[in-house]
C-alpha positions in Angstrom: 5.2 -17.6 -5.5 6.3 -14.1 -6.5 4.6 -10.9 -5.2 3.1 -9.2 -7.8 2.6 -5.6 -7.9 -0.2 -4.0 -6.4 -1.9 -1.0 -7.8 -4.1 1.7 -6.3 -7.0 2.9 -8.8 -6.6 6.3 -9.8 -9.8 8.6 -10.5 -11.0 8.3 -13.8 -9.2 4.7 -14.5 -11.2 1.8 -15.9 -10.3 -2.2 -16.1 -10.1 -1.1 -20.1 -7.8 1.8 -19.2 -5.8 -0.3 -16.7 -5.2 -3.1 -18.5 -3.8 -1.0 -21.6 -1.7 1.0 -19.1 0.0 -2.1 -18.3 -0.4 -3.9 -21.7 -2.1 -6.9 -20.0 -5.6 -8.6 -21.3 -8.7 -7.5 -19.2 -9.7 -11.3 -18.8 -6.4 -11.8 -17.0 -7.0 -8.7 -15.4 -10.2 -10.1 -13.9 -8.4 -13.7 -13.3 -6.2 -12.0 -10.5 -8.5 -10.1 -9.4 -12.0 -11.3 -8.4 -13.7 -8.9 -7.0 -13.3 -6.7 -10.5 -16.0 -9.6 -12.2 -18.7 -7.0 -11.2 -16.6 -4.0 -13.6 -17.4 -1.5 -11.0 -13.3 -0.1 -10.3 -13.6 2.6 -7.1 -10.8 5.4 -7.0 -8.4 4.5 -4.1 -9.3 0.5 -4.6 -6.2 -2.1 -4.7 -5.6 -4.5 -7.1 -3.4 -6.8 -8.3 -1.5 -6.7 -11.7 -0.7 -10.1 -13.3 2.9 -10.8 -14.8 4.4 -7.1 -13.1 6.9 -8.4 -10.1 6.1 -6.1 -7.1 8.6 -2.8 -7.3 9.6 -3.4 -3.8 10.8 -6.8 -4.4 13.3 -4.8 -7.0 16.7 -3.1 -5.5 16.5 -0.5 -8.4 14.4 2.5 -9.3 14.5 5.2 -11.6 14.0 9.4 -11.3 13.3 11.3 -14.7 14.0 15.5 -14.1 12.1 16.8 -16.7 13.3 20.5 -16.3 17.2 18.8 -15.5 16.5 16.5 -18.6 18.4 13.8 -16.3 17.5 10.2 -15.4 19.0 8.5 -12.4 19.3 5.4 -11.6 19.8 3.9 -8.1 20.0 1.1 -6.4 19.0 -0.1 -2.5 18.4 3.9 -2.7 22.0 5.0 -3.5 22.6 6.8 -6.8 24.5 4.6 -9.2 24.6 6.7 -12.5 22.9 9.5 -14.2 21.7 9.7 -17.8 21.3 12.4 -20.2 17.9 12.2 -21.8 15.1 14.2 -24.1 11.9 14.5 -23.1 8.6 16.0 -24.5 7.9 19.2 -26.1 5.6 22.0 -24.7 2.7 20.3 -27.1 3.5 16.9 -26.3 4.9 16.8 -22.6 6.2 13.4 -20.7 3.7 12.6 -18.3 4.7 13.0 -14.4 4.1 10.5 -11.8 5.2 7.0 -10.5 5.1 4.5 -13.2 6.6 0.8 -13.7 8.6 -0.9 -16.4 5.9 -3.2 -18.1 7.4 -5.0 -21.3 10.7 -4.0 -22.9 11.7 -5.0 -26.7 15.4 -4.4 -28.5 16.1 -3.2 -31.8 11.6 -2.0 -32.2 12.7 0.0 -35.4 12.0 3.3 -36.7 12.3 6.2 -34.0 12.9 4.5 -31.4 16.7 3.4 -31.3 18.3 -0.2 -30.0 15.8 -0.6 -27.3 12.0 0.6 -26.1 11.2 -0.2 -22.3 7.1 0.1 -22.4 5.4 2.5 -19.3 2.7 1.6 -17.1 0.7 4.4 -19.0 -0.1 3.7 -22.7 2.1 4.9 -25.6 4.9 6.1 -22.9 8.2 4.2 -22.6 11.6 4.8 -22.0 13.7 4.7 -25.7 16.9 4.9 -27.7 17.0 7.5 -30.4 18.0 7.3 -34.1 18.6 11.2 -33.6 21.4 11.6 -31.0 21.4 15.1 -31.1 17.9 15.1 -29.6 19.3 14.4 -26.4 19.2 17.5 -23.7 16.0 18.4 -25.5 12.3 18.7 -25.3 11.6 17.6 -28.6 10.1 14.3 -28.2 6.3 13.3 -28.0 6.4 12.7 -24.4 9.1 9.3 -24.2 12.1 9.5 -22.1 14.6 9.5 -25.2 18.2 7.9 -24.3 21.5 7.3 -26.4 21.4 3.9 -27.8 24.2 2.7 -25.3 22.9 4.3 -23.1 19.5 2.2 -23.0 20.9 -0.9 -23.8 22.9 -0.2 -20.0 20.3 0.7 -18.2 17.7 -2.2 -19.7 20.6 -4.4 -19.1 20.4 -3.7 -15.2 16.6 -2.9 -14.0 13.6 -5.4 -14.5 10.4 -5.1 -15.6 8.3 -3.8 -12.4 11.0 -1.2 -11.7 9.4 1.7 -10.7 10.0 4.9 -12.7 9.3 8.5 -10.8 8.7 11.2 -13.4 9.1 14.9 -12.0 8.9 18.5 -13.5 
């Protein structure tokens, strides 16, 4: 059987919130997770998400630099390439913290370029551009915005689970 990710509750976070986060249906939610029949989620409690491999099962992660508008990718902990990227604007501002690759779709249309790689926190996600001279920026809504080659190379290499470390 594959290990699946497990995932500490964060302050604030309910089996509504959590499931969205990870784009996941609260029944199945519940299924792996027994003890969460009674609803009552405590901060600092571990659970398991269905469907999300665990990250340390996976030889790749990813940093995000806001401030160096960068994201690296390495593997077995050894840099392997670095991305240019956009990020969010002062209003709208990528979210920092450790997240995972949830769900990933090519070609999703409009804004978002040749390929959108859904984060573990709700309307986030890592995304090609249909405006290349965003990149370098802080002009998005708070996505990690990458050239369209560029994010068909990296969805090419890291799976779903891969964890994704976004700082200032």
């Amino acid at each position: 059987m594959t290990q699946l990710l497990t995932y500490r509750v964060k302050q604030g976070e309910t089996l509504a919130s959590i499931a969205a986060d990870f784009r996941i249906d609260q029944a199945a939610l519940v299924r792996a997770n027994p003890s969460l029949q009674t609803g009552i989620l405590l901060a600092g409690q571990i659970i398991v998400i269905p469907g999300i491999p665990n990250p340390d099962s996976i030889p790749y992660h990813i940093v995000v630099s806001i401030s160096g508008k960068t994201l690296r990718l390495f593997q077995n902990n050894r840099l392997i390439k670095t991305y240019p990227i956009a990020v969010g604007k002062i209003l709208t501002t990528t979210p920092t913290g450790e997240y995972y690759i949830v769900n990933r779709q090519p070609n999703p249309g409009g804004p978002f370029g040749a390929y959108w790689m859904s984060l573990s926190k709700l309307h986030y996600g890592i995304h090609g551009t249909n405006n290349p001279s965003s990149i370098g920026k802080a002009v998005s809504k708070g996505c990690i915005r990458m050239y369209n080659k560029d994010v068909v190379e990296l969805a090419s290499i890291v799976p779903n689970g891969t964890r994704v470390t976004i700082n200032r």
